[in-house]
C-alpha positions as CSV (number, residue, x, y, z in Angstrom):
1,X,0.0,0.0,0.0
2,X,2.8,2.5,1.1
3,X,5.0,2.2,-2.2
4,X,1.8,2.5,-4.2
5,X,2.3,6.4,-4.3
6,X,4.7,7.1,-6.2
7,X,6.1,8.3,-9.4
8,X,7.7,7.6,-13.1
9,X,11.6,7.2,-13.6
10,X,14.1,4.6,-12.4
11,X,18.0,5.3,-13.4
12,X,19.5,2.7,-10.9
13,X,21.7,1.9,-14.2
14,X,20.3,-1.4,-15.5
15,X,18.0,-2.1,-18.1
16,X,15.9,-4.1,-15.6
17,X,15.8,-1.5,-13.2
18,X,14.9,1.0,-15.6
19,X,12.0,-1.3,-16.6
20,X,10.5,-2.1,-13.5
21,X,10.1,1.4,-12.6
22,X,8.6,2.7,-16.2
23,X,6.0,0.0,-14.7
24,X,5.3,3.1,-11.7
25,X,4.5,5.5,-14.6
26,X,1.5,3.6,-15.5
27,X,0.6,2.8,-11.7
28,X,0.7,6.6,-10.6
29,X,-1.1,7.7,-14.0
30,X,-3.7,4.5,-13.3
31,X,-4.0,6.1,-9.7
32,X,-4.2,9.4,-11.1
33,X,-6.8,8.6,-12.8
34,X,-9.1,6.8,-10.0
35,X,-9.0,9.3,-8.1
36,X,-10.2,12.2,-11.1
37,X,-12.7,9.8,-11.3
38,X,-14.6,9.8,-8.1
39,X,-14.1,13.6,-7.9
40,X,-11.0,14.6,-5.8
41,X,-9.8,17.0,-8.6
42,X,-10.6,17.8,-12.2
43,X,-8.4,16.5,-15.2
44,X,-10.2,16.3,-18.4
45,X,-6.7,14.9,-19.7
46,X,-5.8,12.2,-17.8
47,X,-8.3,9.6,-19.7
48,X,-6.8,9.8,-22.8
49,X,-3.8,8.3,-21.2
50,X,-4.5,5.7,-19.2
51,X,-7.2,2.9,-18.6
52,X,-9.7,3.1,-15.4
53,X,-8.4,1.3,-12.8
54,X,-10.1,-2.3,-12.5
55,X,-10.4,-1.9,-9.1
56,X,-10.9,0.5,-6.2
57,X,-7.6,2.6,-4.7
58,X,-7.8,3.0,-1.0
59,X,-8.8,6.7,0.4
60,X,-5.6,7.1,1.8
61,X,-3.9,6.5,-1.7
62,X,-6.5,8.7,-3.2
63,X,-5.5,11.1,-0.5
64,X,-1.8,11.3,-1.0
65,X,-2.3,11.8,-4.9
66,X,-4.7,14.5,-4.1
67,X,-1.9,16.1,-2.0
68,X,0.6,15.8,-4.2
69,X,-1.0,16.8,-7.2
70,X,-2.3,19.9,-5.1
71,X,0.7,20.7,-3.5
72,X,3.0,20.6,-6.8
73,X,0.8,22.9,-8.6
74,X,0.7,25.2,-5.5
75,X,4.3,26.0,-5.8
76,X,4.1,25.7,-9.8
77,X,1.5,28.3,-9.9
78,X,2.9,30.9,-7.4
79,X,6.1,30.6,-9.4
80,X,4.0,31.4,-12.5
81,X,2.4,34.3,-10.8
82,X,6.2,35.7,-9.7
83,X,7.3,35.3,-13.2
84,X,3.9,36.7,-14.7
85,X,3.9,33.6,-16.9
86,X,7.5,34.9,-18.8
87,X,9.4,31.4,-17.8
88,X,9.9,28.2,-18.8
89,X,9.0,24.9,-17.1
90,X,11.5,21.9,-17.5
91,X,9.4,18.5,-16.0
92,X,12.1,16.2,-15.6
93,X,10.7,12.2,-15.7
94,X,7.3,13.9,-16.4
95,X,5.7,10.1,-17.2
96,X,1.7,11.0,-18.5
97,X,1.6,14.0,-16.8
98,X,-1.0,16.5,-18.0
99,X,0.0,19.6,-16.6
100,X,0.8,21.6,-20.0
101,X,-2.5,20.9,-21.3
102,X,-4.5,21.8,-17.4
103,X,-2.3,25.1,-17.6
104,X,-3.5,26.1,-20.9
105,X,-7.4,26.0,-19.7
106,X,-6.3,28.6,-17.3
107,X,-4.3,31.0,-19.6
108,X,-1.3,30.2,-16.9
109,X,1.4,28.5,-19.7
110,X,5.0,29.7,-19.7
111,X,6.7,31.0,-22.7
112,X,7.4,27.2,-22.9
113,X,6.2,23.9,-21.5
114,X,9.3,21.2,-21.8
115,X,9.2,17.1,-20.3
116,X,11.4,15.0,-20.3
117,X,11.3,11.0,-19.9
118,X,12.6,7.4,-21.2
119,X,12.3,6.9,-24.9
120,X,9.5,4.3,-24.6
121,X,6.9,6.6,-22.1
122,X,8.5,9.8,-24.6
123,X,7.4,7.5,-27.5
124,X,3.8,6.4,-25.6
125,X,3.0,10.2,-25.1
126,X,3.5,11.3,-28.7
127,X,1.3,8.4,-29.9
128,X,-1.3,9.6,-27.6
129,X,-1.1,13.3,-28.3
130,X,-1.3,12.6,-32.2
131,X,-3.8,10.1,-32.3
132,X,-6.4,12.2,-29.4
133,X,-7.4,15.5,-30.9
134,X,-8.3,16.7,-27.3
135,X,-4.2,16.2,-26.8
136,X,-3.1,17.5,-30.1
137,X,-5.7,20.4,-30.2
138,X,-4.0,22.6,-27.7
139,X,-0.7,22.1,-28.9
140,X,-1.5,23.0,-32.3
141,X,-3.5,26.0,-31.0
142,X,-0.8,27.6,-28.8
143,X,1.9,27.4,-31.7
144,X,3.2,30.1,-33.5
145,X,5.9,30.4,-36.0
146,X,6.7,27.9,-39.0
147,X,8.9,25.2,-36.9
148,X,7.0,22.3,-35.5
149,X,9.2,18.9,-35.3
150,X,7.4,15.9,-34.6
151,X,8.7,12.5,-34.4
152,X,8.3,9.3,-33.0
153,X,10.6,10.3,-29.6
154,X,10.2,13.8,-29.8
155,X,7.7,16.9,-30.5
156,X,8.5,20.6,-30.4
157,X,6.2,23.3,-31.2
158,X,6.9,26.7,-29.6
159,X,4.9,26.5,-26.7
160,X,5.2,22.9,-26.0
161,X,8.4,20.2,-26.1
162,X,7.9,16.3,-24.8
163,X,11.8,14.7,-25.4
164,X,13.4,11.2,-24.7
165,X,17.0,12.0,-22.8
166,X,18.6,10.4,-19.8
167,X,19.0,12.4,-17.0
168,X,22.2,10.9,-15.5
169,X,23.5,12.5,-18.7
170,X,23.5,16.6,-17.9
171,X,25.7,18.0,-21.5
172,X,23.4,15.3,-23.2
173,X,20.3,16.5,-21.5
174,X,21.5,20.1,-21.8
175,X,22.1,19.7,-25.5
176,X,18.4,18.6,-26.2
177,X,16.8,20.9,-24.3
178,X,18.7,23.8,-26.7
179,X,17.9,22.1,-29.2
180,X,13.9,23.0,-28.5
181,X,15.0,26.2,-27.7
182,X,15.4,26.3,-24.1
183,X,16.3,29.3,-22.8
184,X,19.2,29.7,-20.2
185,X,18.2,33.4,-19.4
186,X,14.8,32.9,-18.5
187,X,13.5,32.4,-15.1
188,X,13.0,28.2,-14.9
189,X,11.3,25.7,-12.9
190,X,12.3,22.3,-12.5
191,X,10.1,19.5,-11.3
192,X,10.9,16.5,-10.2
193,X,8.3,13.8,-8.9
194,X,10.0,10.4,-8.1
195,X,12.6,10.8,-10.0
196,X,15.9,11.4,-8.1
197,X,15.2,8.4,-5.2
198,X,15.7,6.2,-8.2
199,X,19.4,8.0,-9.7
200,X,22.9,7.2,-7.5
201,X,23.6,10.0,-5.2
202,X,26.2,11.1,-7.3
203,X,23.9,11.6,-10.2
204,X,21.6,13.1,-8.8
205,X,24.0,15.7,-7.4
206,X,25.3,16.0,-10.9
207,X,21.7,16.5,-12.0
208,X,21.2,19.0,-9.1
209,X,24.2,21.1,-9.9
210,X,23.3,21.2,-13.8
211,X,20.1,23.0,-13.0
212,X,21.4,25.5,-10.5
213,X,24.5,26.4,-12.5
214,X,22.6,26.5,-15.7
215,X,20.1,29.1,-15.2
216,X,20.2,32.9,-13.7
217,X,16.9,32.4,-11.9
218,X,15.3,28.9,-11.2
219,X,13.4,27.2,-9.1
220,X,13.7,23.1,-8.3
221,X,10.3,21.3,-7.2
222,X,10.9,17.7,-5.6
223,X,8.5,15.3,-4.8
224,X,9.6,11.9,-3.0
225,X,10.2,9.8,-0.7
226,X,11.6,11.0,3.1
227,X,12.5,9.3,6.9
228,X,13.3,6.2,4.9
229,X,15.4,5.0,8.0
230,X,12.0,3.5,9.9
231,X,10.5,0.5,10.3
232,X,7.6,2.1,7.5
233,X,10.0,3.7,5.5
234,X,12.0,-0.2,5.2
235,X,8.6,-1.9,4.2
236,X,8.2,0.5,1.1
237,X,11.6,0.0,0.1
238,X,10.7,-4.1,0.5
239,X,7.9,-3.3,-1.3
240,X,9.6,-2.1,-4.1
241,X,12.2,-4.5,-4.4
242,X,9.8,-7.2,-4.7
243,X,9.3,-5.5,-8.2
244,X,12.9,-5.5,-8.9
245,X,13.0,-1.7,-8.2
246,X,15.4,-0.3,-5.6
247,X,16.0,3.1,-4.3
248,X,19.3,4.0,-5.2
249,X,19.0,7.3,-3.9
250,X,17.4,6.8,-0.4
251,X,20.1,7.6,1.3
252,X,19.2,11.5,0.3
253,X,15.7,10.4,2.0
254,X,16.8,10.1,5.1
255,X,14.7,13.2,6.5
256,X,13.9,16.6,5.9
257,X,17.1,18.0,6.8
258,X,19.0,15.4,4.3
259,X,16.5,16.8,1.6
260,X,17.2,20.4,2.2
261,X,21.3,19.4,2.7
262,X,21.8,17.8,-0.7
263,X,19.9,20.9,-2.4
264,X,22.0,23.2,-0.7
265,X,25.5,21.1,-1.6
266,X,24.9,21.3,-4.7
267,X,24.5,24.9,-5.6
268,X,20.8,25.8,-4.7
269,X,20.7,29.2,-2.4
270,X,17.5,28.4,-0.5
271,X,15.8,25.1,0.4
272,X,12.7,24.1,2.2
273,X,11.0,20.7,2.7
274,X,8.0,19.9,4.5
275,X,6.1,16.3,4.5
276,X,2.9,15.7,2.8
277,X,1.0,16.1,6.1
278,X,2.3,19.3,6.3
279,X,1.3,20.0,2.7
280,X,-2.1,18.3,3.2
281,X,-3.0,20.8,6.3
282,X,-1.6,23.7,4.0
283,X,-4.0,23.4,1.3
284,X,-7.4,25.5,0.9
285,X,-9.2,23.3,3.9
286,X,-12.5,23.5,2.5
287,X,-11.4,21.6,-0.5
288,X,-10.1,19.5,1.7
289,X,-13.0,19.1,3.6
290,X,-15.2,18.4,-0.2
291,X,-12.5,15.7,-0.1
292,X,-12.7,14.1,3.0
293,X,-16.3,13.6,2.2
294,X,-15.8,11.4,-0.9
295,X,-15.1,8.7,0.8
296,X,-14.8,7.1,4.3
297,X,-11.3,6.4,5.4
298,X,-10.8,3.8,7.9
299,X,-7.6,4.1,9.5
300,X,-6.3,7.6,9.7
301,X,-3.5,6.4,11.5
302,X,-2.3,4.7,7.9
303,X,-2.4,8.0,6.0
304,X,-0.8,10.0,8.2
305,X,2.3,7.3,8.1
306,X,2.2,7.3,4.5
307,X,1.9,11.2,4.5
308,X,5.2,11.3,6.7
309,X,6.9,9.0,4.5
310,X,6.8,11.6,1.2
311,X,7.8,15.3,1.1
312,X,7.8,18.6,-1.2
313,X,11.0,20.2,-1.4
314,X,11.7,23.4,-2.9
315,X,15.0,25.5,-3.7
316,X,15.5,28.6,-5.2
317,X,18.5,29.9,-6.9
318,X,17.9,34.0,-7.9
319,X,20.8,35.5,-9.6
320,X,18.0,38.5,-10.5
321,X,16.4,39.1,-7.2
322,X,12.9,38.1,-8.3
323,X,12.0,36.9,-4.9
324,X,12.1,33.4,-5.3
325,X,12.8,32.7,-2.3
326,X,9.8,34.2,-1.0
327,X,7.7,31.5,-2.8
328,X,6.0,29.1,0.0
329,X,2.5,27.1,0.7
């Protein structure tokens, strides 16, 4: 139940490590999309990605989606407001993920939308977008100018870039990104949802560095895993293994103040990190409260463990005093 929330990208190195975890893309997408379903958020999107679920996710998994979706676009969306919009997004192991398109029914999109991901989701995503017009509408709709590249591994328009690179690789990753026209002047934010719990330590920190060297302003958003060392955090990481699919990074997930640490060792001036219970009582309560009222949960006890178990951390690097650092929940 614990390991069930989680997210899309697995570089432990090997080809079957790499494999079990493109598995969790479809999981989190499949939970994703259970949980639209019975009405903890809206995503028009998310169906033309994935299958309903065959059977009924738990209120406490629904619960920690709904967090984490929430709490994600909290921090996205103030940083859009700080910017006024004139930034780019990089989503780094962005799996299904249908925040380009949920941005665009709000007029909130960047100058430009990027994601990044293994070949074979990169490949997926494409063959959804061009064969669903409600995916390839939007796209086509915010492009301007004569260049729009698509392919089976990548598509660029000017508003909206989905490319296959591997992020233990920063000059290759770096190199792609120009290619689409990324922007090293503009203000940037990074996500990250499950994606660096699955690189080494050291790649991550290369991956970490990359982004706070590369851009004047910035902004890193990570979702994952944190106090790893208990009893609970041990059974998710059994959990996972039984699907050949080990943390190489938990050693970063150790708690808060190891989250905050490796942001701030690697060239990030501010860092924050708080655990999804802390996110959860952050969010507009009487949303929460609609929530709550979906469904009965059982054992409270459950979700807040699980809660403590996964954390939002932020850092800000602000070579042009926008007051990034003020950004909070």
């Amino acid at each position: 139940m614990a390991a069930a929330v989680r997210g899309t990208v697995c570089f432990a190195g090997s080809e079957e490590a790499d494999e079990a975890v493109r598995g969790t893309c479809e999981d989190a997408s499949i939970c994703k999309r259970f949980a639209v379903s019975i009405g903890y958020w809206k995503d028009p999107y998310i169906q033309y990605f994935v299958r309903q679920a065959k059977e009924r996710k738990a209120p406490e998994i629904n619960r920690g989606y709904y967090a984490r979706v929430h709490g994600v676009s909290q921090l996205l969306k103030a940083f859009l407001k700080k910017t006024e919009c004139n930034c780019q997004i990089i989503n780094l192991g962005a799996g299904l993920d249908t925040m380009f398109w949920r941005l665009k029914d709000e007029n909130l999109l960047p100058k430009k939308y990027f994601e990044v991901d293994f070949p074979m989701i990169v490949a997926r995503k494409i063959y959804n977008i061009k064969s669903k017009p409600p995916l390839s509408k939007p796209i086509i709709e915010s492009h301007s100018g004569e260049s729009f590249l698509i392919d089976a591994h990548s598509l660029d328009s000017s508003r909206y870039s989905i490319l296959a690179a591997d992020l233990r690789d920063s000059s290759e990753l770096e190199e792609k990104l120009k290619k689409c026209n990324m922007d090293t002047q503009l203000p940037t934010l990074l996500i990250a949802e499950c994606v660096l719990v699955y690189m080494t330590p050291e790649q991550s920190a290369s991956l970490l560095k990359w982004a706070a060297n590369t851009f004047q302003a910035a902004m890193i958003i990570n979702y994952e895993q944190v106090n790893m060392a208990d009893r609970f955090g041990q059974i998710m990481i059994e959990n996972l293994q039984r699907r050949q699919c080990s943390l190489a990074g938990v050693e970063a997930c150790k708690s808060l103040e190891s989250q905050r640490e490796r942001l701030l060792l690697n060239g990030w001036e501010t860092a924050n990190a708080i655990d999804m219970m802390k996110v959860y009582s952050c969010l507009p309560q009487a949303d929460v409260r609609r929530i709550e009222g979906l469904e009965f949960l059982d054992e409270r006890e459950l979700l807040e463990q699980l809660m403590q178990h996964y954390c939002i951390c932020w850092a800000t690097k602000d070579s042009c005093n926008m007051g990034l650092s003020n950004i909070t929940f």
